[in-house]
DRENVO-48611 format. One record per atom (N, C-alpha, C): x, y, z. Coordinates in steps of 0.1 Angstrom, whole numbers, plus 5000, padded with zeros to 4 digits. Example, Ala and Ser with C-alpha at 12.3 -4.5 7.8 and 13.67 -1.06 7.14 Angstrom:
2
513249435078
512349555078
513249675078
512849785071
513749895071
512950005079
//
This chain:
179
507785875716
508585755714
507785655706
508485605697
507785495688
508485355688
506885305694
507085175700
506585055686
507084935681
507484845671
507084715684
506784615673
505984475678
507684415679
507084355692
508184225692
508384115680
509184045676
508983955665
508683845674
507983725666
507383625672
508283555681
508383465690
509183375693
509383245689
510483185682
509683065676
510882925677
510382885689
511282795690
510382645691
510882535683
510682395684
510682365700
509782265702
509882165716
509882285725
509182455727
509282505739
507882555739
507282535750
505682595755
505282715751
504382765744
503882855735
502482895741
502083005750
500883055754
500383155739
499383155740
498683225724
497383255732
497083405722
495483425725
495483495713
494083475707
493883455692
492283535694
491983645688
490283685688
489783695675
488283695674
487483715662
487583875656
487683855645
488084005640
487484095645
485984035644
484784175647
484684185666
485884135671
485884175684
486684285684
487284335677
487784445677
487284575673
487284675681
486284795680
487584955688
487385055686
487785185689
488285135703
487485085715
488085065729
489284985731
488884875720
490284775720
491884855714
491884945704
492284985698
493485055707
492385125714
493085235726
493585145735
493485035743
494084955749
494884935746
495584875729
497084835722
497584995725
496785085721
497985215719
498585265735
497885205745
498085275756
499885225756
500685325763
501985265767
502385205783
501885055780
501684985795
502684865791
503684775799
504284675798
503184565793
503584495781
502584385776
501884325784
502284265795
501484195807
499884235810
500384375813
499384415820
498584495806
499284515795
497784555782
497084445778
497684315780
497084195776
495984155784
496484195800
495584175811
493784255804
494184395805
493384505803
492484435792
493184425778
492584355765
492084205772
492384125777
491584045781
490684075788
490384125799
489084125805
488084235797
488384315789
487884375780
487084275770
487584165761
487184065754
486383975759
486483975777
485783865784
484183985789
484184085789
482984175789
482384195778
482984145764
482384245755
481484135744
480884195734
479784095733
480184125711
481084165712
481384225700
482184095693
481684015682
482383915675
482383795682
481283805693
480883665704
480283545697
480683505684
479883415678
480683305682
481683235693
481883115697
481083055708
479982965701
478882925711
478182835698
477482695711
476782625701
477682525694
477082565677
477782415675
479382485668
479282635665
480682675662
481782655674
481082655683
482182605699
482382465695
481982405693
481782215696
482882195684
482782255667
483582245657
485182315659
485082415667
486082475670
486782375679
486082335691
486482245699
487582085694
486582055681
486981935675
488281935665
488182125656
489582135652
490682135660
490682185666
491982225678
492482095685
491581985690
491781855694
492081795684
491981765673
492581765661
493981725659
494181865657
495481915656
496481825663
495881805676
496981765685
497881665678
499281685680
500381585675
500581565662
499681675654
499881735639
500681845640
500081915643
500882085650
501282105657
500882045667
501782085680
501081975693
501482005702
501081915717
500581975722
499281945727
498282055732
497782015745
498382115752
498182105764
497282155770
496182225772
495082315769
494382405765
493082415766
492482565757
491582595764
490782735764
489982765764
489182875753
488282845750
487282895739
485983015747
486683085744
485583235752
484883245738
483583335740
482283415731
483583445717
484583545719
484783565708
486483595710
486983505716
488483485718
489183335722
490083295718
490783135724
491883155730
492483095735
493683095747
494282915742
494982915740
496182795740
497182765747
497482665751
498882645754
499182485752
499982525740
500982415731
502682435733
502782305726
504682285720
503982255708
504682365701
504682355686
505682225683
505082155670
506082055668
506182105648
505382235645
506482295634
506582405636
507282525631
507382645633
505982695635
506682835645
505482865654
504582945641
505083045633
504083085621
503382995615
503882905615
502982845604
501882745611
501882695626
501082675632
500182755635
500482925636
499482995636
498582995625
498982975618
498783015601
497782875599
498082765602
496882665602
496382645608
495982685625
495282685634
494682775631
494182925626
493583025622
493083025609
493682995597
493482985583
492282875584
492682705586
492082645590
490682655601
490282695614
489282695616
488282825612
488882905606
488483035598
487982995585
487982895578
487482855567
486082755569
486482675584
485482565589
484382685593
484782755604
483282825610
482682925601
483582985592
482783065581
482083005575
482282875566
481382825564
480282755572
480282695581
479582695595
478282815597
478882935595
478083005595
477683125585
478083025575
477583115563
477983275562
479283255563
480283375563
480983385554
481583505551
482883525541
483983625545
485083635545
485983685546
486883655556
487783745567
488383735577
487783705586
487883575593
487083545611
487883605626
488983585620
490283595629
491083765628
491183805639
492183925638
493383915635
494083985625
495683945615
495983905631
496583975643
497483935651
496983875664
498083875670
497583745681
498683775696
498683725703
499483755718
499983565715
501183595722
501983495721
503483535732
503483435738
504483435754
504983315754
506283305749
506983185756
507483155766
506983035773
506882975786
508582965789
508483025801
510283065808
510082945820
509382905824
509782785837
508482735842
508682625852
506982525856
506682625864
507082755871
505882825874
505282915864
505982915853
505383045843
503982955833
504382795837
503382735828
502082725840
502682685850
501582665860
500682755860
501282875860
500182995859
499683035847
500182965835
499583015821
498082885823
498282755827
497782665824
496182725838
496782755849
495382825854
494682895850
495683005843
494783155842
493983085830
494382985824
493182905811
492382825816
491982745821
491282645828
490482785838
490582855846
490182965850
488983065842
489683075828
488883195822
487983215819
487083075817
485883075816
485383095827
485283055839
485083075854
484783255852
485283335849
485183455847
483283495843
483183445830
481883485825
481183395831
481183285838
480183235850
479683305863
480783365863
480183485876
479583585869
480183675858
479483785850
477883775842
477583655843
476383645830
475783475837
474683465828
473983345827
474283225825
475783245817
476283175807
476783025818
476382905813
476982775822
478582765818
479282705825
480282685817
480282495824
481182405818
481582315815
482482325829
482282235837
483282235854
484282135845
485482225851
486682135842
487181995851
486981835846
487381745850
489081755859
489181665864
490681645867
491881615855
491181515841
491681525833
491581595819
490381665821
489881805806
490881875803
491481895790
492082015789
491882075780
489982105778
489482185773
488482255785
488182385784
487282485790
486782575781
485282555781
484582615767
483482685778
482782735767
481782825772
480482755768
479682715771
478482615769
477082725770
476482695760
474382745757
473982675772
//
């Protein structure tokens, strides 16, 4: 059976979950995770905690986290309404209302901080993987649980590793991964 990508979803004024990785986080394991035939949910699950163990294209730390941090805050009420993020080693998690089409938000959210951290780190070429996970938000429990499992994810590599993370305020709606 041959299975074809969903087309994006792209509606004005409706809540938009996204997860976005560094190109060189992708390797042969991840690969096989997209090919497996599992309901999106649960390959996204698999592919996430996979990205949250792996050390492959982990260059979000430091001052590329802090610049990354400052684009995306940015943005806000340019691109979209940003409701929170979180910024892993070598993957981001969002959840916005696009306020232009959802392509082309991707398209400057990725084009754009892919030009800042390459140069940042004296890089060239592609930073970002061509594709990306994207779920439009169906109701306040589908956001409630999109807005935990973010605020949450760093909490992950705090238990796994050394790594501190940032205790998210009552009103932060950023969760980064902190040196």
């Amino acid at each position: 059976m041959k299975h074809h990508h969903l087309p994006h979803i792209d509606l004005l004024n409706h809540y938009q979950f996204v997860t976005f990785r560094t190109k060189d986080s992708t390797d042969d394991f991840l690969f096989k995770l997209y090919a497996q035939n599992k309901p999106s949910p649960e390959k996204q699950a698999a592919i996430d905690a996979y990205l949250d163990s792996s050390n492959q294209g982990a260059y979000l730390h430091g001052e590329a986290l802090s610049q990354l941090k400052h684009f995306l805050c940015q943005k806000d009420g340019e691109l979209y309404k940003l409701i929170c993020f979180a910024i892993m080693p070598n993957h981001v998690h969002m959840l916005f209302k696009p306020l232009q089409s959802f392509s082309v938000v991707m398209q400057k959210i990725k084009g754009g901080s892919a030009r800042l951290l390459n140069e940042l780190m004296n890089r060239k070429g592609s930073f970002w993987a061509k594709d990306y996970y994207d779920k439009l938000i169906r109701d306040e429990k589908h956001f409630q649980t999109v807005y935990r499992y973010i605020q949450q994810n760093p909490m992950k590599l705090k238990e796994n590793s050394a790594t501190k993370v940032a205790p998210p305020s009552g009103s932060e709606r950023f969760y980064g991964i902190y040196e």
